[in-house]
The first five atom37 places (N, CA, C, CB, O) and aatype in JSON, in Angstrom:
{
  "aatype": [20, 20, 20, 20, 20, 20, 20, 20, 20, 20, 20, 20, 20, 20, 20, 20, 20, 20, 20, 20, 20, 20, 20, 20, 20, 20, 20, 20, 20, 20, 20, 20, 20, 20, 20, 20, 20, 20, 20, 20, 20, 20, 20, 20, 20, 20, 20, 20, 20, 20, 20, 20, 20, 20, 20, 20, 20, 20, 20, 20, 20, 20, 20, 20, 20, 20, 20, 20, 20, 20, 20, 20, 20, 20, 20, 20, 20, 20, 20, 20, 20, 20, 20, 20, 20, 20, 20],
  "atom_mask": [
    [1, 1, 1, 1, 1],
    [1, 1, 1, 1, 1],
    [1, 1, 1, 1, 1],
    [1, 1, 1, 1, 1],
    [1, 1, 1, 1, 1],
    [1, 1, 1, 1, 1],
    [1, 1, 1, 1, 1],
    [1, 1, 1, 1, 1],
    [1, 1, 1, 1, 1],
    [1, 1, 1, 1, 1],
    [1, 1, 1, 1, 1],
    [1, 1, 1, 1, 1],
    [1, 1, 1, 1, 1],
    [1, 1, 1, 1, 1],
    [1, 1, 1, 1, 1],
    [1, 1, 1, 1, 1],
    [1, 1, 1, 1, 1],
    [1, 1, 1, 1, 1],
    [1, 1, 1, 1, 1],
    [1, 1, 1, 1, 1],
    [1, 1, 1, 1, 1],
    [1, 1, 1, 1, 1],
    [1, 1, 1, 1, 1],
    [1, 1, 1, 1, 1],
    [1, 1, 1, 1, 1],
    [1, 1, 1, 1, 1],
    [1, 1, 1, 1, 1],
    [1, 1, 1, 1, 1],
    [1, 1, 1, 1, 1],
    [1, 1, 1, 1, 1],
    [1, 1, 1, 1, 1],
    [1, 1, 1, 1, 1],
    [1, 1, 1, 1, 1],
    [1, 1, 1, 1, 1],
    [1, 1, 1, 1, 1],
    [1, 1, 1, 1, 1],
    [1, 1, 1, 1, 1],
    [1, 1, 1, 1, 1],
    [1, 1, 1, 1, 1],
    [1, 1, 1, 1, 1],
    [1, 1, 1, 1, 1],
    [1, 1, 1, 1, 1],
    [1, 1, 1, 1, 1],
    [1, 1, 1, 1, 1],
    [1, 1, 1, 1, 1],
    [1, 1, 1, 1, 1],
    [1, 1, 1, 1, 1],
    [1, 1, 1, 1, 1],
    [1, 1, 1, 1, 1],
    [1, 1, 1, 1, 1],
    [1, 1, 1, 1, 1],
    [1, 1, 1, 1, 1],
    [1, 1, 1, 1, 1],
    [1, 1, 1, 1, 1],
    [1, 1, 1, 1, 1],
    [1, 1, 1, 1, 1],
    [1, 1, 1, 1, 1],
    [1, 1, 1, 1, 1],
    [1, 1, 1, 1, 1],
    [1, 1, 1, 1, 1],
    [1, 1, 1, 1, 1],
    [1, 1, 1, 1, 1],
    [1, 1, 1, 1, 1],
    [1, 1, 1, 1, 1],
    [1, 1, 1, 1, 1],
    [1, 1, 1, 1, 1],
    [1, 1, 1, 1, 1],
    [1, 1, 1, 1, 1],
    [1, 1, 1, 1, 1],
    [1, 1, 1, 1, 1],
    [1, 1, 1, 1, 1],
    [1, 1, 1, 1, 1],
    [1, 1, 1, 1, 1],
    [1, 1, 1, 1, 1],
    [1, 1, 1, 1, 1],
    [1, 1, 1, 1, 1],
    [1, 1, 1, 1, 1],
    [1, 1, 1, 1, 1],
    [1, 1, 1, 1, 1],
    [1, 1, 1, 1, 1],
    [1, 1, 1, 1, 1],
    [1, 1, 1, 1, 1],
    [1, 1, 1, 1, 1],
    [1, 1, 1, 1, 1],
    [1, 1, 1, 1, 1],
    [1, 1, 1, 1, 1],
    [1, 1, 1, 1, 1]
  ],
  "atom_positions": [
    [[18.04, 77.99, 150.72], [17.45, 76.87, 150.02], [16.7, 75.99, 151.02], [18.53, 76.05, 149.26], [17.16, 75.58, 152.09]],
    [[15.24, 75.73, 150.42], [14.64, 74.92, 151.5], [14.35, 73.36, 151.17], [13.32, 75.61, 151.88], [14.49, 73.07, 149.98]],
    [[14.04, 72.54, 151.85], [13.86, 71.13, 151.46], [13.15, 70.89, 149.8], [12.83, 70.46, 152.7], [13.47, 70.28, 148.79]],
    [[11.92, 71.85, 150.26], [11.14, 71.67, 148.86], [11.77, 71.95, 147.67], [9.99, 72.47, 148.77], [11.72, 71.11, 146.77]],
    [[12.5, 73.22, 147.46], [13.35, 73.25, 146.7], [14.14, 72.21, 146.07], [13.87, 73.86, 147.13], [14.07, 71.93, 144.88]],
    [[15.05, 71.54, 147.08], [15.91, 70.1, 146.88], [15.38, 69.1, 146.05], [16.11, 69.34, 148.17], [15.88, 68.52, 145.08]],
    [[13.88, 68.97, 146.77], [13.47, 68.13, 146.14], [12.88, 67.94, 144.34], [12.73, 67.97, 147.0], [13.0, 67.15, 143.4]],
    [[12.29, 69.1, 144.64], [12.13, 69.64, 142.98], [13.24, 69.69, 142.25], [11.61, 71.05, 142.79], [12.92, 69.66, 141.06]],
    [[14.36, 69.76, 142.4], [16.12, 70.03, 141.7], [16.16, 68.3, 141.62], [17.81, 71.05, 143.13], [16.34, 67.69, 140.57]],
    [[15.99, 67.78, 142.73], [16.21, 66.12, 142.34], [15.49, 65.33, 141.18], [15.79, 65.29, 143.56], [15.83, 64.31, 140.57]],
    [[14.28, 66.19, 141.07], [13.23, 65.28, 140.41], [13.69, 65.77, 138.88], [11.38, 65.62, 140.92], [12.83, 65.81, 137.99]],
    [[14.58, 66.0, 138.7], [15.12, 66.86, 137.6], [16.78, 66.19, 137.28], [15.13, 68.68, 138.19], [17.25, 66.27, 136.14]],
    [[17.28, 65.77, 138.0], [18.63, 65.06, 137.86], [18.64, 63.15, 137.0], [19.2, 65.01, 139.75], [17.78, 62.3, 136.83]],
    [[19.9, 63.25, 136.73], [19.63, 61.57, 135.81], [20.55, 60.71, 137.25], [20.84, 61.35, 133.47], [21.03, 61.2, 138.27]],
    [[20.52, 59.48, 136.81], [19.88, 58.63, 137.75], [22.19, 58.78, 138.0], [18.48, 56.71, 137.05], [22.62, 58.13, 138.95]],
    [[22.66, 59.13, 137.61], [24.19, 59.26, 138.29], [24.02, 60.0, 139.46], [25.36, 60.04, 137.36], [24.06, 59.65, 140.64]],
    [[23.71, 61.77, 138.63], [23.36, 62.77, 139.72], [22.89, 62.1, 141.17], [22.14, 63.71, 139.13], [23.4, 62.01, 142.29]],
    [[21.77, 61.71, 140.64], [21.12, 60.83, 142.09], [22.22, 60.28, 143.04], [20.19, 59.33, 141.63], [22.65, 60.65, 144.14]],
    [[22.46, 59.42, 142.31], [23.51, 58.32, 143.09], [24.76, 59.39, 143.78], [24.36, 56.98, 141.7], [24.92, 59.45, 144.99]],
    [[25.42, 60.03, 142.98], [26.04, 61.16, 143.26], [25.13, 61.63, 145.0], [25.81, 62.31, 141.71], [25.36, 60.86, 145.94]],
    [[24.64, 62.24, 145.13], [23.39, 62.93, 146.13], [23.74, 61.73, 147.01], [21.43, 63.12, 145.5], [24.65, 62.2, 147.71]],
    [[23.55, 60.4, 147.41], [22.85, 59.69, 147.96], [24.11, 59.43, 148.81], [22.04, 58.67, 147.18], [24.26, 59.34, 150.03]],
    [[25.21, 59.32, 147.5], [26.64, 58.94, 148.77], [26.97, 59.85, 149.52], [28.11, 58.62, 148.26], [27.39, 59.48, 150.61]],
    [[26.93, 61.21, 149.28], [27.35, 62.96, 149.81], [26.61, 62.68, 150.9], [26.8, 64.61, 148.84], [27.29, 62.68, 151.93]],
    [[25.1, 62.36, 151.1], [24.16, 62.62, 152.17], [24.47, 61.23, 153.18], [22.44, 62.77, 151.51], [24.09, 61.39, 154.34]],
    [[25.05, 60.01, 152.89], [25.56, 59.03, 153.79], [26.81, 59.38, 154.19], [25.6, 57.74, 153.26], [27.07, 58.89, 155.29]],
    [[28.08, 60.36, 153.51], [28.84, 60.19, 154.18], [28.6, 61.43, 155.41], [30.01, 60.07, 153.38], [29.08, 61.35, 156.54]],
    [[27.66, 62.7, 154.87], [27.74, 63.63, 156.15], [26.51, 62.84, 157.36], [27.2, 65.55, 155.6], [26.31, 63.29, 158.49]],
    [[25.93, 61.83, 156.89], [25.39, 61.39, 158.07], [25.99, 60.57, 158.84], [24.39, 60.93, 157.91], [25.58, 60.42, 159.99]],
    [[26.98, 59.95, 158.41], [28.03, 59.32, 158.81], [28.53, 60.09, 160.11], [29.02, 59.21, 157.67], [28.45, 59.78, 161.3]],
    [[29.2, 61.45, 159.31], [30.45, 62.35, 160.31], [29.45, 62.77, 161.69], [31.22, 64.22, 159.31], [29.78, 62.81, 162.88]],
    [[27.73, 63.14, 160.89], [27.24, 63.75, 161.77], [27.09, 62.84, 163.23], [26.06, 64.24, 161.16], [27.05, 63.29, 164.37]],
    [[27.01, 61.45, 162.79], [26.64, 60.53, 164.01], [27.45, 60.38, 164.58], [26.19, 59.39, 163.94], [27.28, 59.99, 165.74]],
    [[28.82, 60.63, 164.06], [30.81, 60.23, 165.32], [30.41, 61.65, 166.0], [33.35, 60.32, 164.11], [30.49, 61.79, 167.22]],
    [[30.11, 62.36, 165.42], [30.39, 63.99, 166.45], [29.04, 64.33, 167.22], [30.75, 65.67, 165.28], [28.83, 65.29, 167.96]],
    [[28.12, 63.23, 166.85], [26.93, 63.35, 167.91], [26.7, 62.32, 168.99], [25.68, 63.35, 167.19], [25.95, 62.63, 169.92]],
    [[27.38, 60.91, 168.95], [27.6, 60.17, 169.92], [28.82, 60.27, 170.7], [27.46, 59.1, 169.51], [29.59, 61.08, 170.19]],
    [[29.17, 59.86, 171.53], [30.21, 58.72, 172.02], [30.19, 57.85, 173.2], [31.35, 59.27, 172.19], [29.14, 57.9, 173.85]],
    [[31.24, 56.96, 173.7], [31.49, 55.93, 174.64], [30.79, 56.56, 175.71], [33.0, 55.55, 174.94], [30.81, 57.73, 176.07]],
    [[30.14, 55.54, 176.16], [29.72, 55.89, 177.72], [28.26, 56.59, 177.53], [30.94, 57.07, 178.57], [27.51, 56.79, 178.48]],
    [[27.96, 56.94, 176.17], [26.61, 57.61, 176.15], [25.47, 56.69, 176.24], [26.43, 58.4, 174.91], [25.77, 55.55, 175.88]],
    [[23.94, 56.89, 176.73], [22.97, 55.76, 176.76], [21.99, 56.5, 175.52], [22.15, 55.42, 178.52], [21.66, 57.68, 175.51]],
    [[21.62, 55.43, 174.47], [20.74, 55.56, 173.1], [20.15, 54.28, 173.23], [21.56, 55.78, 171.56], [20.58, 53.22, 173.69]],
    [[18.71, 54.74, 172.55], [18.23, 53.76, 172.14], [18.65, 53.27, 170.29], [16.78, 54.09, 172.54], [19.04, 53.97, 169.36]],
    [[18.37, 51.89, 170.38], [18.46, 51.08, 168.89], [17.31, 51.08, 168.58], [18.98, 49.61, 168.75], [16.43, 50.62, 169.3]],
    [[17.09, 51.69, 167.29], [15.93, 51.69, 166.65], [15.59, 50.86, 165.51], [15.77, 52.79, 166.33], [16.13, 50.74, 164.41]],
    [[14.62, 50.34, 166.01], [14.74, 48.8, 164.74], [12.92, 48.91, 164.12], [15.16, 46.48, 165.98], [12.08, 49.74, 164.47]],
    [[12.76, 47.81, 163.18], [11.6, 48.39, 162.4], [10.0, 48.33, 163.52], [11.46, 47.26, 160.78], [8.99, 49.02, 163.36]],
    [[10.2, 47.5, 164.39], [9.07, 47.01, 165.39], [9.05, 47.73, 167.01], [9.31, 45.3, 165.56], [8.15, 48.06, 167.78]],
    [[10.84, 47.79, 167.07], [10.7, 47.53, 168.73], [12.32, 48.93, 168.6], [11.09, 45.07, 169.62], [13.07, 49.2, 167.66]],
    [[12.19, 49.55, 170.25], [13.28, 50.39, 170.5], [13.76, 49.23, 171.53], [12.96, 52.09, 171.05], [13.14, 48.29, 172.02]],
    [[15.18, 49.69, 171.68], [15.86, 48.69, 172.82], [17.19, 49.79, 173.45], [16.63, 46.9, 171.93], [18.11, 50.23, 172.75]],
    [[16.98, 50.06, 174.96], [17.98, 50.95, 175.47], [19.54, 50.35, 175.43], [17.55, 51.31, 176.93], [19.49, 49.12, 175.4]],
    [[20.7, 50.76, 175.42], [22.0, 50.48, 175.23], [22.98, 51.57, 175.64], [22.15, 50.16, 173.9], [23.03, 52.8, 175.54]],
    [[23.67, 50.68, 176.09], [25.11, 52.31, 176.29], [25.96, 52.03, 175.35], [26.33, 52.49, 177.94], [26.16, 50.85, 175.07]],
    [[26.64, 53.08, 174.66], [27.65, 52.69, 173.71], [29.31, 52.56, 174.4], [27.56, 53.88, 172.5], [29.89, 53.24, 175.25]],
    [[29.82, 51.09, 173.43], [30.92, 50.78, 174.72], [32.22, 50.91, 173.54], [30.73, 48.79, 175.77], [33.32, 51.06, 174.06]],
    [[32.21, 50.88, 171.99], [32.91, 51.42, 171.66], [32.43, 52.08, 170.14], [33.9, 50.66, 171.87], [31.3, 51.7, 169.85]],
    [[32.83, 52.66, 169.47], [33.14, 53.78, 168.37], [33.57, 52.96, 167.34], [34.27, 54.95, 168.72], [34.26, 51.99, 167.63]],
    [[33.26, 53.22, 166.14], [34.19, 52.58, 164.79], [33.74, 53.73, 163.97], [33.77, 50.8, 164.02], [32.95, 54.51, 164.49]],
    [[34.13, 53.92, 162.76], [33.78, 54.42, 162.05], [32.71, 54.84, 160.9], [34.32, 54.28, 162.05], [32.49, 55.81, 160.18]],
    [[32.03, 53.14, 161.19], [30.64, 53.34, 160.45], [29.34, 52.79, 161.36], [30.68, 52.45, 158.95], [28.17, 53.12, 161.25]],
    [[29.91, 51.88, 162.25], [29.23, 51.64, 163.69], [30.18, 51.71, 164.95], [28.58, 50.17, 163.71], [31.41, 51.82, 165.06]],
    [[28.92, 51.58, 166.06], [29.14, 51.53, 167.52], [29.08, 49.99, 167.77], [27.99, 52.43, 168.42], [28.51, 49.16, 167.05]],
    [[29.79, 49.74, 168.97], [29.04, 48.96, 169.67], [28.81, 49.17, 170.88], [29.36, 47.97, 169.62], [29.38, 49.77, 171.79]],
    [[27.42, 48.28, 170.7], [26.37, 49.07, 172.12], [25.61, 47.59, 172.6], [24.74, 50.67, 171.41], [25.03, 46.63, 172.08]],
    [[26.09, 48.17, 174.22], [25.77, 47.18, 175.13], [24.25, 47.0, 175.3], [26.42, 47.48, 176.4], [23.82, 48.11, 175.62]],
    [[23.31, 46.17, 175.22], [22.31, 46.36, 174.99], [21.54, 44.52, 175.72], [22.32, 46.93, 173.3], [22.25, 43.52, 175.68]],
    [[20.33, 44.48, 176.2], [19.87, 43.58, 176.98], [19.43, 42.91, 176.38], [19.23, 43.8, 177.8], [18.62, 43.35, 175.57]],
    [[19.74, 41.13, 176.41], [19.57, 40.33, 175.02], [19.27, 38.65, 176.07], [21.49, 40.43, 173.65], [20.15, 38.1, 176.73]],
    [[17.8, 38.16, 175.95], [17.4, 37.19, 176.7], [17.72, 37.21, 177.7], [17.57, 36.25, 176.42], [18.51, 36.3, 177.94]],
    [[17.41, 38.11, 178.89], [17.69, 37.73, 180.27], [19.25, 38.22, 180.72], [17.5, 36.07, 180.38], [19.62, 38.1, 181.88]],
    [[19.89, 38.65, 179.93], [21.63, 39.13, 179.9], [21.89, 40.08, 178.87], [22.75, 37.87, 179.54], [21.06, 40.54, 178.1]],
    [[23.07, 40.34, 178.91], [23.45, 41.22, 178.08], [24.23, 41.33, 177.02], [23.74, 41.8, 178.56], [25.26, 40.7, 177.26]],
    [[24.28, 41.77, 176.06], [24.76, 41.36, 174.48], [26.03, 43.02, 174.12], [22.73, 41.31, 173.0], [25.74, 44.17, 174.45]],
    [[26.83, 42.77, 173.68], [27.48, 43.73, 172.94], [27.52, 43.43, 170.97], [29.05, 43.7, 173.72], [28.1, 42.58, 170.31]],
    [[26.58, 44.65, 170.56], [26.25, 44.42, 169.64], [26.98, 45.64, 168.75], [24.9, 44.19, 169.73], [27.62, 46.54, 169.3]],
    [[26.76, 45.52, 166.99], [27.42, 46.15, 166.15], [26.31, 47.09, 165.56], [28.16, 45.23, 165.23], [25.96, 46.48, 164.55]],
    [[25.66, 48.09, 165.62], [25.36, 48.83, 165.34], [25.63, 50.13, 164.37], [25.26, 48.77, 166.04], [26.44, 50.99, 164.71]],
    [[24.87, 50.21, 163.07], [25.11, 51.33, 162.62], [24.59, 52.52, 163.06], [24.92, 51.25, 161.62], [23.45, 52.58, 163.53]],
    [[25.38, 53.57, 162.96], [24.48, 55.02, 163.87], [23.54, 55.24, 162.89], [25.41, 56.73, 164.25], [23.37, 56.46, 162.92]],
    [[22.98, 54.87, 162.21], [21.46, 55.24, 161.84], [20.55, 54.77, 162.22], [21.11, 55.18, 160.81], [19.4, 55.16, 161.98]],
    [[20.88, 53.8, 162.91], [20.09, 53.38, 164.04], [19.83, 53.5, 165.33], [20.17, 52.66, 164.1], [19.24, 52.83, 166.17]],
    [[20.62, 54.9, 165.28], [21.08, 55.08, 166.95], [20.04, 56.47, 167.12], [23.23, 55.48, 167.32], [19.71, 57.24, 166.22]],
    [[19.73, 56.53, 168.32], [18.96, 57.78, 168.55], [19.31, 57.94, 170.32], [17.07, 57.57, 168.04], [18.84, 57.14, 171.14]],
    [[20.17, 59.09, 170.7], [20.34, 59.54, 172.07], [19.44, 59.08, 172.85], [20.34, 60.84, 172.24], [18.4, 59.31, 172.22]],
    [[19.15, 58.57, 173.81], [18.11, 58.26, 174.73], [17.58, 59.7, 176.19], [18.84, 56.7, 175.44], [16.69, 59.46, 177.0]]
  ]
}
């Protein structure tokens, strides 16, 4: 099964189905981001304007937090991993 496929099957579902789809695909992006990061790794934060480099200093379950350079010093911030991209 290829993307295009998916998509044509979606355009065909009622608006539960959907919703159904939308939580399945947040929670495996979820698992996918704990088993693709961890502590001590350096990613950038990807935000709508600007990237900003960070190391991640701890793990949670739906975010990180990641040490990241904030006016002249440094900030430990809460991050969701969909915003995270390996550096």
């Amino acid at each position: 099964m290829n993307v295009q496929t998916i998509k044509n099957e979606m355009l065909t579902m009622t608006q539960s189905e959907l919703s159904q789809i939308i939580q399945i695909a947040q929670q495996i992006k979820s698992i996918s981001a704990t088993a693709t990061f961890s502590v001590g790794q350096n990613v950038m934060v990807i935000q709508k304007t600007k990237q900003t480099p960070g190391v991640i200093t701890k793990m949670n379950p739906k975010k990180a937090i990641v040490k990241m350079p904030w006016k002249g010093s440094t900030a430990s911030v809460s991050v969701p991993f969909s915003m995270l991209e390996a550096a």
